[in-house]
Every structure is written in C-alpha cells, then in structure tokens.
C-alpha positions as CSV (number, residue, x, y, z in Angstrom):
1,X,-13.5,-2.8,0.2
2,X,-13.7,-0.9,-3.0
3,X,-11.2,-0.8,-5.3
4,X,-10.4,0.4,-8.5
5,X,-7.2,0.3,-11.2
6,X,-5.5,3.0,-12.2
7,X,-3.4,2.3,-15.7
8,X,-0.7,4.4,-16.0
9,X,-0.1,4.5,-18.8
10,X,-3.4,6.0,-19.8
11,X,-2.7,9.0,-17.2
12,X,0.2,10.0,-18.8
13,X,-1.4,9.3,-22.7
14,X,-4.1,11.6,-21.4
15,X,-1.0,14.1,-19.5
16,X,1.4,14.1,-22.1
17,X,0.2,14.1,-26.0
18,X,3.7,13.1,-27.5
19,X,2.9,9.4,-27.1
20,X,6.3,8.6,-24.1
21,X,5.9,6.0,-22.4
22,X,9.6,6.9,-19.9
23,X,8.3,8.0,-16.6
24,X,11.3,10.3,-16.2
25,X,12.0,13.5,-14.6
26,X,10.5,15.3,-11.2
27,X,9.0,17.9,-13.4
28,X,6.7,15.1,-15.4
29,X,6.5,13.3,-12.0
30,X,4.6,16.6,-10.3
31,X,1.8,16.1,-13.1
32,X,1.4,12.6,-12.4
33,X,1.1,12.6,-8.8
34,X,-0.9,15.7,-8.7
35,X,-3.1,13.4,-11.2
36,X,-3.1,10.4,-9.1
37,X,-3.7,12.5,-5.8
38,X,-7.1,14.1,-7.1
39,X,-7.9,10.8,-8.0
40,X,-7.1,9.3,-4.5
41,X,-8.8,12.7,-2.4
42,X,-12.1,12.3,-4.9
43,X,-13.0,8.8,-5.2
44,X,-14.9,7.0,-2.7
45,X,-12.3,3.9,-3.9
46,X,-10.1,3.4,-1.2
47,X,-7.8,0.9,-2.7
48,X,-6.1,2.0,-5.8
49,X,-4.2,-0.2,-7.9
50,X,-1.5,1.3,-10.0
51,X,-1.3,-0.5,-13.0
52,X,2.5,-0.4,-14.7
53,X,1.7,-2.2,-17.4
54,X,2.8,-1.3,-21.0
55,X,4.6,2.0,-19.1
56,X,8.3,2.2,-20.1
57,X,11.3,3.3,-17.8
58,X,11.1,4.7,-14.6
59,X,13.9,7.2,-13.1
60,X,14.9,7.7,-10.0
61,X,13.7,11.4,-10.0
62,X,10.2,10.5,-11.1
63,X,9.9,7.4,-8.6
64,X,10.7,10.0,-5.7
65,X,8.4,12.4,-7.1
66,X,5.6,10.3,-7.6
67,X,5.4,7.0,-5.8
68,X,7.4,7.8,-2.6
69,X,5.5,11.3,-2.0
70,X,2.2,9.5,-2.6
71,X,3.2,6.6,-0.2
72,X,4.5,9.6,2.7
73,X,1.6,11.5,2.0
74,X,-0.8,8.1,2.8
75,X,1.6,7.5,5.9
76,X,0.7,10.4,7.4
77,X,-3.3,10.4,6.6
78,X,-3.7,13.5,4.1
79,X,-6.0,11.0,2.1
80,X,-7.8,9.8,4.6
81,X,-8.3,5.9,4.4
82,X,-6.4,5.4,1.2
83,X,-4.4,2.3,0.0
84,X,-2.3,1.9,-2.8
85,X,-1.0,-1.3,-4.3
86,X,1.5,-1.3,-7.1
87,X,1.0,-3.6,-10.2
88,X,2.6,-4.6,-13.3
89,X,6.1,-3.7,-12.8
90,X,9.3,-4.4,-14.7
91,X,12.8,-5.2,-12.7
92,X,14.2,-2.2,-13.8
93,X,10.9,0.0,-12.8
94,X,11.6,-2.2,-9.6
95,X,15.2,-1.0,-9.2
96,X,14.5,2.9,-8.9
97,X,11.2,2.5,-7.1
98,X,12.4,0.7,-4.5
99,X,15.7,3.0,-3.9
100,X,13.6,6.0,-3.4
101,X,11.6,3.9,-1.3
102,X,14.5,3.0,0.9
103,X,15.9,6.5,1.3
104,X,12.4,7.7,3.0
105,X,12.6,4.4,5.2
106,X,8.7,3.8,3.1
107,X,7.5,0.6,2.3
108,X,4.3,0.1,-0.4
109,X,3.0,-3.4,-1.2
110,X,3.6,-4.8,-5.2
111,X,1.9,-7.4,-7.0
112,X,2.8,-9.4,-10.3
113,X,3.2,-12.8,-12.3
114,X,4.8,-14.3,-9.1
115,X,2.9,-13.1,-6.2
116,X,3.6,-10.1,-3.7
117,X,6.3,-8.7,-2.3
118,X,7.4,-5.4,-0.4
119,X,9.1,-2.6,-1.7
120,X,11.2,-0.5,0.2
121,X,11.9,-0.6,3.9
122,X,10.0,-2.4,6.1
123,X,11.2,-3.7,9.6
124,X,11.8,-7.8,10.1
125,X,9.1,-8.3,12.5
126,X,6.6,-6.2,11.1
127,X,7.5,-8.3,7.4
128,X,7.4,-11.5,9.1
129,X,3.6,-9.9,10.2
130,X,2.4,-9.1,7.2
131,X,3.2,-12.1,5.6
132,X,0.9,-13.6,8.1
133,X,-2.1,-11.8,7.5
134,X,-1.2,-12.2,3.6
135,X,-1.1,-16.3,4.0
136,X,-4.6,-16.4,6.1
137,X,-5.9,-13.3,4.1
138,X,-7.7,-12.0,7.7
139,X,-5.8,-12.0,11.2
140,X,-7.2,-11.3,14.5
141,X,-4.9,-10.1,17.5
142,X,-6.0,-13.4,19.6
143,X,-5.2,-15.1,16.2
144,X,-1.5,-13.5,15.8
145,X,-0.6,-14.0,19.7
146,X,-1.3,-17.5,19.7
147,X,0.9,-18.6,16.2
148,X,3.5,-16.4,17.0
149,X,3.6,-16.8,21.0
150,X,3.7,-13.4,21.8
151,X,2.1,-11.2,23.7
152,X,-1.4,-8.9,23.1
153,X,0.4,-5.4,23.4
154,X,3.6,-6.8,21.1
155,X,1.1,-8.4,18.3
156,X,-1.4,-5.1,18.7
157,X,1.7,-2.4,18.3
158,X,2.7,-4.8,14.8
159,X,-0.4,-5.3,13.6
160,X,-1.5,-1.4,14.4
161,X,1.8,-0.2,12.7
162,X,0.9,-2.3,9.7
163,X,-2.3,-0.5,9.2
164,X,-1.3,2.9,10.1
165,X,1.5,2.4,6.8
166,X,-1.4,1.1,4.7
167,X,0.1,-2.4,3.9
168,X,-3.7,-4.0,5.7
169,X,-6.8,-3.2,6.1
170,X,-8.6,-2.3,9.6
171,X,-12.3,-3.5,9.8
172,X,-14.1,-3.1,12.7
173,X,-15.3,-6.8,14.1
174,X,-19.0,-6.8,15.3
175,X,-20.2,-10.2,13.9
176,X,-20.1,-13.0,17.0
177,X,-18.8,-10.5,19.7
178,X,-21.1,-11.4,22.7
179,X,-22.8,-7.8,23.8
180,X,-22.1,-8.8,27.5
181,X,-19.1,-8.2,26.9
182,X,-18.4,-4.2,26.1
183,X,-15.5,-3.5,28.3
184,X,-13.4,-5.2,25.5
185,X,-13.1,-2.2,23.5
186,X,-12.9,-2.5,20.0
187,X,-11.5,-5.4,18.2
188,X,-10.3,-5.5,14.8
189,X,-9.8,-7.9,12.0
190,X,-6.6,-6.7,9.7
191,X,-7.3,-8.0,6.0
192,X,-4.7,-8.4,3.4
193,X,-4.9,-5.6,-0.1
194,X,-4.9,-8.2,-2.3
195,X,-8.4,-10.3,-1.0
C-alpha cells in the first residue's frame, strides 16, 4: 500500500508566512485540515503519515479542528480508502489530541521512538484485536478465531470494525484459495499501518 509523509510543519511554513510553529486556534486549524483534506481526496496515496516533528504546541481547539474532523470524516468514507497514521508527537501534543479524540468516542493510530499506541477511544476487545494484527503484522479471520477461541461472526464483526475505523488494512486474499471452492465468499487478510 502506498504511502506517503506529510510534515507538518512544512504545511503550515507554506500556510502561514510568520514562521509559528503553535498549532493553535480553530480558525488556523480550518486552513490546515482543508490543506490536509485536498491532499487526502487528490493523492492516489492511501496511507498518510502526519509527521509532528519540529511542530510546537497543539491546542485543544486546533486538535478538534483538525485531527478529530479528519479522523470522523475517514470514519464515515468521505475519502474513500484513506488511512492516516500520526507521527512524531510530543506528550503535551499527545494531551490535547487525544482529549478531543475521546469526546468524539474516535480513535487514530500514533507512532514514535517507543512503538505504537492508540489515541483516543477505542473499545477493549477491539484494542486487544488490533494489537494482534499489529504483533503478526497480517491476520486472517481462521487465524484470529483459533488464538483467541472465539467464534467466525465475533472475530469477523472485530476485525470488520477495525477496518471500517481505518486502524487496518483490508486486502482481498486470492493467492492459495482453491477455485473449487467459490461459495466461500470473499476472504480477507487485515494488515497492520505500520508494515
């Protein structure tokens, strides 16, 4: 899957000509996520990486504005199949991001120095799911029934749920499917962001 990095920093040098580097404000917010939303509709990347790095403080105001309407916006498919992974993030960026996060009940996947995490809200089981397809890096259904002991339509609705919040990938699985078999439907493979 294609991806590409997007530093932030270098959207708002080319925004904003005064030089700040405060992600502050919903009124500085709207420029950015208009920004980052032509950049998401028009390139035929479908995993952006939002690079933090060297960007200063981040208000609660522009976090809303930006990051949780971009993250509800990919919930509900206006981008088509988009992914977004956040990068490069300070504890305090952390802080804000994730409480307008929370309040929308959204949940976006961050990388840095010491791994991944979640932020925002994300239900128990559907965490404890995603951290399974982020250890093996690609999980079946058959493969996420049998280590976790539970049933097809149980593993299906978590693994489907996971996907349709943009925290995996989806890919079709055709290699090694026997074509005797068709009335299986379709079967997928769910693939972690970050391989």
């Amino acid at each position: 899957m294609n991806k590409r990095t997007v530093f932030l920093k270098k959207v708002g040098d080319d925004l904003f000509r005064n030089g700040t580097k405060e992600w502050t404000g919903r009124s500085r917010g709207v420029r950015i996520r208009e920004t980052l939303e032509r950049m998401l509709k028009e390139n035929p990347e479908a995993r952006v990486i939002l690079d933090f790095s060297g960007s200063g403080a981040v208000d609660f105001s522009w976090a809303d504005e930006v990051v949780a309407k971009i993250i509800s916006r990919l919930w509900s498919n206006e981008y088509g199949e988009r992914y977004l992974v956040l990068k490069g993030l300070t504890p305090s960026q952390i802080e804000n991001i994730e409480v307008a996060l929370e309040r929308k009940k959204l949940a976006v996947l961050a990388t840095g120095p010491d791994g991944w995490r979640i932020m925002g809200s994300l239900n128990n089981y559907l965490a404890h799911t995603l951290d399974e397809v982020m250890k093996r890096k690609r999980l079946t259904l058959k493969e996420l029934s049998e280590a976790e002991g539970i049933g097809m339509n149980t593993g299906g609705t978590r693994l489907l749920n996971l996907y349709k919040k943009r925290l995996v990938f989806r890919v079709e699985r055709t290699r090694g499917m026997k074509k005797e078999m068709p009335h299986r439907g379709r079967q997928y493979v769910y693939e972690s962001l970050l391989s």
